[in-house]
N, C-alpha and C positions, 0 to 999 in steps of 0.2 A: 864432468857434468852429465848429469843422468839424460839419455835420449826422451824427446817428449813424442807420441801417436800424432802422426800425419798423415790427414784426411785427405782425398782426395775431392775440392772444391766442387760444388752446386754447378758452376758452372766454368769448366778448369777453361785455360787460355792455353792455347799452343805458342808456342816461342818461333816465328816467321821463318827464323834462318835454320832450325832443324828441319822443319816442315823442309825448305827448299833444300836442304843440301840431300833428305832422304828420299824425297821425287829426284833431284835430281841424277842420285845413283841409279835409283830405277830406270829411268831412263836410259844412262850408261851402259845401264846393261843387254841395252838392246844392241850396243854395237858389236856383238858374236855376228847380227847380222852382215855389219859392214864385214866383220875380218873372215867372216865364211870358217861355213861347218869343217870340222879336223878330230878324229879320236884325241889329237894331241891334245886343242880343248877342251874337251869331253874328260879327260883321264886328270890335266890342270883342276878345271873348277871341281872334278870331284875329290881330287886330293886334297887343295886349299880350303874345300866346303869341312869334312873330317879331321884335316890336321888343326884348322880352326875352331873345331865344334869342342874336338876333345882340350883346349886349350879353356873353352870357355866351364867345359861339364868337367873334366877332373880340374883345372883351374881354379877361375873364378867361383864356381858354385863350390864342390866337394870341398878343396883346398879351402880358402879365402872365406868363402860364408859360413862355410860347415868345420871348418881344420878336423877333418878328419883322416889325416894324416899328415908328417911332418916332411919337411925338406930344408936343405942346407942356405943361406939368405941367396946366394948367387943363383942357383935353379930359381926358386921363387921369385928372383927378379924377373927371370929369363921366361918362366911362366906366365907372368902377369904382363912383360912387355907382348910375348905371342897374344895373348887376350884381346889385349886391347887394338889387334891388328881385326878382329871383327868390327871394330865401330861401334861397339854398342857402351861406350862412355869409360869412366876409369875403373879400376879396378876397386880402388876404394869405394868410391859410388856405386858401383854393381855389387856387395858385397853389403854394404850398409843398408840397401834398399830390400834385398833379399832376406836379413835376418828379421827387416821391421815384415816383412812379408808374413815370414813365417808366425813371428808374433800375435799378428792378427789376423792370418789367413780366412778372408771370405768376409770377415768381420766389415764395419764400416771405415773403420782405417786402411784396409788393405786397398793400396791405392791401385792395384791392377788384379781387381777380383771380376770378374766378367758375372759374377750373382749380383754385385754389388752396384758396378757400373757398366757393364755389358760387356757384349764380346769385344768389339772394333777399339775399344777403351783399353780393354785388359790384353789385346794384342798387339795391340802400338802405338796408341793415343797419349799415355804417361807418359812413357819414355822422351816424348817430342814437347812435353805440355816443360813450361817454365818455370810453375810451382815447386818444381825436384830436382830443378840444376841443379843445387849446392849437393855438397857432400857434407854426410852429416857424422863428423869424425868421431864422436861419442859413443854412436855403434860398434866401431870398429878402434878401440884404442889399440886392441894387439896388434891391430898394423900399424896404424898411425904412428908407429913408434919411429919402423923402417922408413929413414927421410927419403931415400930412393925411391919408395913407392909413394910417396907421400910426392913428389914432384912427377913422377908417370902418369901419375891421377889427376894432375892437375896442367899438365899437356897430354892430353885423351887421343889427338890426331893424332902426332909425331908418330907412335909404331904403325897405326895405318895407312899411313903417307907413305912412308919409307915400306914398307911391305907391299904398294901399289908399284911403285917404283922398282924395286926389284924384282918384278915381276914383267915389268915392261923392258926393262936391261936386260932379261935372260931371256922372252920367250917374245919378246915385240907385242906387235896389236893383239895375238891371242892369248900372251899372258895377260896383258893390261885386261881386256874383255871379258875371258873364259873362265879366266884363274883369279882375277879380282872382283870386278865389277857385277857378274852374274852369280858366282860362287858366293858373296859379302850378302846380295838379297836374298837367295837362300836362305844363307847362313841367317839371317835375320828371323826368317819369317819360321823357318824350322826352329830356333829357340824360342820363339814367341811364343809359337804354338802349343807351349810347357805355363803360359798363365794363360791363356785362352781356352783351346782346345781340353785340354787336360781336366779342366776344373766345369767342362760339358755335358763331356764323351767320352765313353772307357765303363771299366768296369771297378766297383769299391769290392774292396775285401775287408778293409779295416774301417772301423767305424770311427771317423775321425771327425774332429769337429767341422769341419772343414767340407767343401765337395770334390777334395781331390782324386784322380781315376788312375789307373792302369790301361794299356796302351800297350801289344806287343808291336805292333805297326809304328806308330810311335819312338819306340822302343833303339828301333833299327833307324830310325831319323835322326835321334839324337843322341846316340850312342849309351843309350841306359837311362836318358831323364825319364822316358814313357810308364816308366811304373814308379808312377807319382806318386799313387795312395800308398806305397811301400815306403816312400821317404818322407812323406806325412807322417807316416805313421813311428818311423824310426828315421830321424833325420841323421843321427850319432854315429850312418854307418858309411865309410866310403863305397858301400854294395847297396845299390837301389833293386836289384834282382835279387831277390829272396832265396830261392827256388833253383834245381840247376836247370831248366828249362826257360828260365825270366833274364833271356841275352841283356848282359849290362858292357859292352865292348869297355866301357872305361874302364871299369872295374879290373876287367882281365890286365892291360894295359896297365892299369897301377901295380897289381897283382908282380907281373912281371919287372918292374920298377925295384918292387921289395925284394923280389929275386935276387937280381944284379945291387944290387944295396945302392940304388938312387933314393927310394920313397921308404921312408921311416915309418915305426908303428902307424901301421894301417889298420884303422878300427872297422873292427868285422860286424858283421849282423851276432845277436847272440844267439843261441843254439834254443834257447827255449821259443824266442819270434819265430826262429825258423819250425822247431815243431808246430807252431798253432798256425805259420804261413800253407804247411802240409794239410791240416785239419779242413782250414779257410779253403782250399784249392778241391779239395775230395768230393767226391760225389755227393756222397752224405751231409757234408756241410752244403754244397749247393741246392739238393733238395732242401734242405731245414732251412736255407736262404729265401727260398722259391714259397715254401710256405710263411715262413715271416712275413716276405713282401706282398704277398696274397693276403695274411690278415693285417698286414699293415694298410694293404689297398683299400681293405672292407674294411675296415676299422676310421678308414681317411674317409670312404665314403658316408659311413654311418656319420663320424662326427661333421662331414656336409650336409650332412642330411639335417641333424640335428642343429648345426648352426642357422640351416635356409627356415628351419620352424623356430627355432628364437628370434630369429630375425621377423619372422613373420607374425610371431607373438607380441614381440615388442611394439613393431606395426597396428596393429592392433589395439594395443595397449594405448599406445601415442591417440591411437584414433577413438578411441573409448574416453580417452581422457579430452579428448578436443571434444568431443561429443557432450560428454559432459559440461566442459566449462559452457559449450555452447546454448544446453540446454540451462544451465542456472542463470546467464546472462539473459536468455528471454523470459526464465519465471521471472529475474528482477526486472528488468525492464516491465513486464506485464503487472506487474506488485505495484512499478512504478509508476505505470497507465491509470490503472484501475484509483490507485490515491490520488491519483490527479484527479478523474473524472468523482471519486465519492467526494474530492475539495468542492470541486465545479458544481456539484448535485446539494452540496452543503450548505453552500454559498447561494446559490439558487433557491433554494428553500427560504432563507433567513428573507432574501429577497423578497420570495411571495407571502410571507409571514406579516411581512411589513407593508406589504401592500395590500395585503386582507388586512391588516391594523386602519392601514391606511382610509381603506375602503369603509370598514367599519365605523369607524368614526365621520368620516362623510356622510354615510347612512345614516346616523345616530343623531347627528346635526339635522338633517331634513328632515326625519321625522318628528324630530321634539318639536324644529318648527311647525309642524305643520300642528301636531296635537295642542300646541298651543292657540296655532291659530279658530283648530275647531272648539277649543275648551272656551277660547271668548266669543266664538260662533252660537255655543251653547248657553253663556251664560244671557250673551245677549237675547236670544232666543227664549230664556228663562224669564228675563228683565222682563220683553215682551210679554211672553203668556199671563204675569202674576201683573202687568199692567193692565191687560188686556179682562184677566180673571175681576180685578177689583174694580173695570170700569162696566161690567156686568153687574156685579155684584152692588153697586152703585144704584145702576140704573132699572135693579129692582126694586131697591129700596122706593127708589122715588115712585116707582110705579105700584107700591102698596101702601104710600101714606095719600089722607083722602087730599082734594083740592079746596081751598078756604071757599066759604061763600061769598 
């Protein structure tokens, strides 16, 4: 069954009883206080912090994620049970999660990328979170096969129980203390430091998709992981130190292994990385670095530059165009005034048209009357005069005929 990319959740959930049982080691580890300072502790937690670390780096990582070298099924068990005496879960599950790592290193799947999800996340927050208990056997069928490891992995305590234990049987309260309990949170926080730290702080040589760094500080902490961007860059090799200057102690340690014929084909760095790891480390490629990152800087800033005035164009734009709508809304709305009132003014008119109608014709009515009344004014006054005329007219008559005798 093909592996499916696992996100790491919006808002992942820790699982209570990791949380508490990894405070509560911390805690633990304060009792060097109770069992008092001793070299013999001192020389304890640093052997058990080392002999543990290289269990985990030539181990679980090199060996188990990477198989970049072979060994016999008995060593390998015997490897994988040392591992798991750090606590930090099975070996199949350390091994499954690391190859999905690599897959998507930095990407949004990589569930302990500190670009992604931060630092405190990508140094110890996954591991404790409950979304990634399971083991995801599909990654890892070349092991899955070995049913020994397939049941180591799936009782994760047992070697670090038993590893506490005899430690408290041979050396008492300083072995349990110095040599377990102090050396284990180390041992923790120094592998962590390899998806945290590393993917921060350090220096790139290889231009990998990824933000992985180099680290010689680092380096000597965990025994060769600190030149990360070396095994980014070339995971296929059991040598994370490119360079004879880039201390990889595992490496040597395996080296030695192939010696004495414990560790089978051990795949090396190839001869041409190493030419271009020489080029990468020279002077000359540092200055050509130094200026790259110089026009890359002014190159980042121009296209800052350049983003802050599109942005401020677009602004702009956005506001030119509110402007506008804002201004067509009040020509129509004023389009809309003005038809109103030329309605109101139109209507008004018709109004006064009709009332000058009106008017006029009330006018029209009293005058006629009246000219009526003055035309019978007149004619009467007419009647009169031609009365008046003929009773004149009369009464000369009489007054020119003679009077009888």
């Amino acid at each position: 069954m093909a592996s499916q990319p696992v996100e790491a959740p919006s808002h992942p959930t820790l699982r209570p009883a990791a949380v508490f049982g990894f405070a509560l080691v911390h805690v633990a580890a304060l009792g060097v206080f109770l069992a008092g300072f001793s070299w013999k502790g001192v020389l304890l937690c640093v052997a058990s912090y080392y002999v543990r670390m290289f269990a985990i780096t030539a181990g679980f990582h090199r060996y188990f994620a990477h198989r970049t070298y072979k060994l016999g099924r008995i060593p390998q068990f015997l490897l994988a049970f040392l591992g798991q005496t750090a606590a930090q879960k099975g070996v199949l599950w350390w091994a499954s999660l690391h190859r999905h790592h690599h897959r998507y290193s930095d990407q949004p799947e990589d569930i302990h990328s500190p670009i992604q999800r931060g630092f405190w996340w990508s140094h110890m927050g996954w591991i404790l979170a409950k979304d990634y208990e399971e083991t995801d056997l599909s990654r890892v069928q070349d092991l899955a096969k070995f049913r020994e490891l397939v049941w180591l992995d799936r009782n994760q305590f047992l070697a670090t129980f038993v590893y506490a234990l005899g430690f408290y049987f041979a050396f008492g309260a300083t072995g349990l203390f110095w040599g377990y309990f102090l050396s284990t949170v180390l041992l923790w926080h120094g592998t962590f430091t390899i998806n945290s730290v590393m993917h921060v702080f350090g220096r790139r040589i290889w231009k990998t998709p990824d933000q992985s760094r180099n680290s010689f500080i680092f380096a000597l902490v965990t025994m060769g992981e600190g030149w990360h961007n070396n095994h980014h860059h070339y995971p296929g090799s059991a040598s994370q130190g490119f360079l004879w200057w880039e201390f990889d102690a595992t490496y040597y340690l395996l080296w030695l292994g192939e010696k004495i014929g414990f560790v089978k084909g051990l795949r090396r760095v190839p001869e041409n990385i190493r030419e271009m790891a020489r080029f990468l480390n020279s002077r000359k490629a540092r200055i050509s670095a130094a200026v790259s990152n110089a026009f890359e800087s002014a190159s980042g800033l121009m296209n800052n530059r350049m983003d802050a005035m599109n942005e401020r164009i677009e602004k702009l734009t956005q506001e030119w165009a509110g402007m506008q709508a804002s201004l067509k809304q009040a020509v129509i709305q004023k389009r809309s005034d003005l038809e109103l009132s030329y309605e109101r003014a139109a209507l008004r008119l018709q109004e006064l048209q009709a009332d000058y109608q009106a008017a006029m014709t009330r006018a029209g009515e009293a005058a006629g009357k009246r000219i009526d009344e003055i035309t019978a004014e007149m004619e009467r006054t007419r009647l009169q005069l031609l009365e008046s005329l003929e009773a004149l007219v009369a009464a000369a008559h009489s007054l020119a005929e003679p009077s009888p005798a």
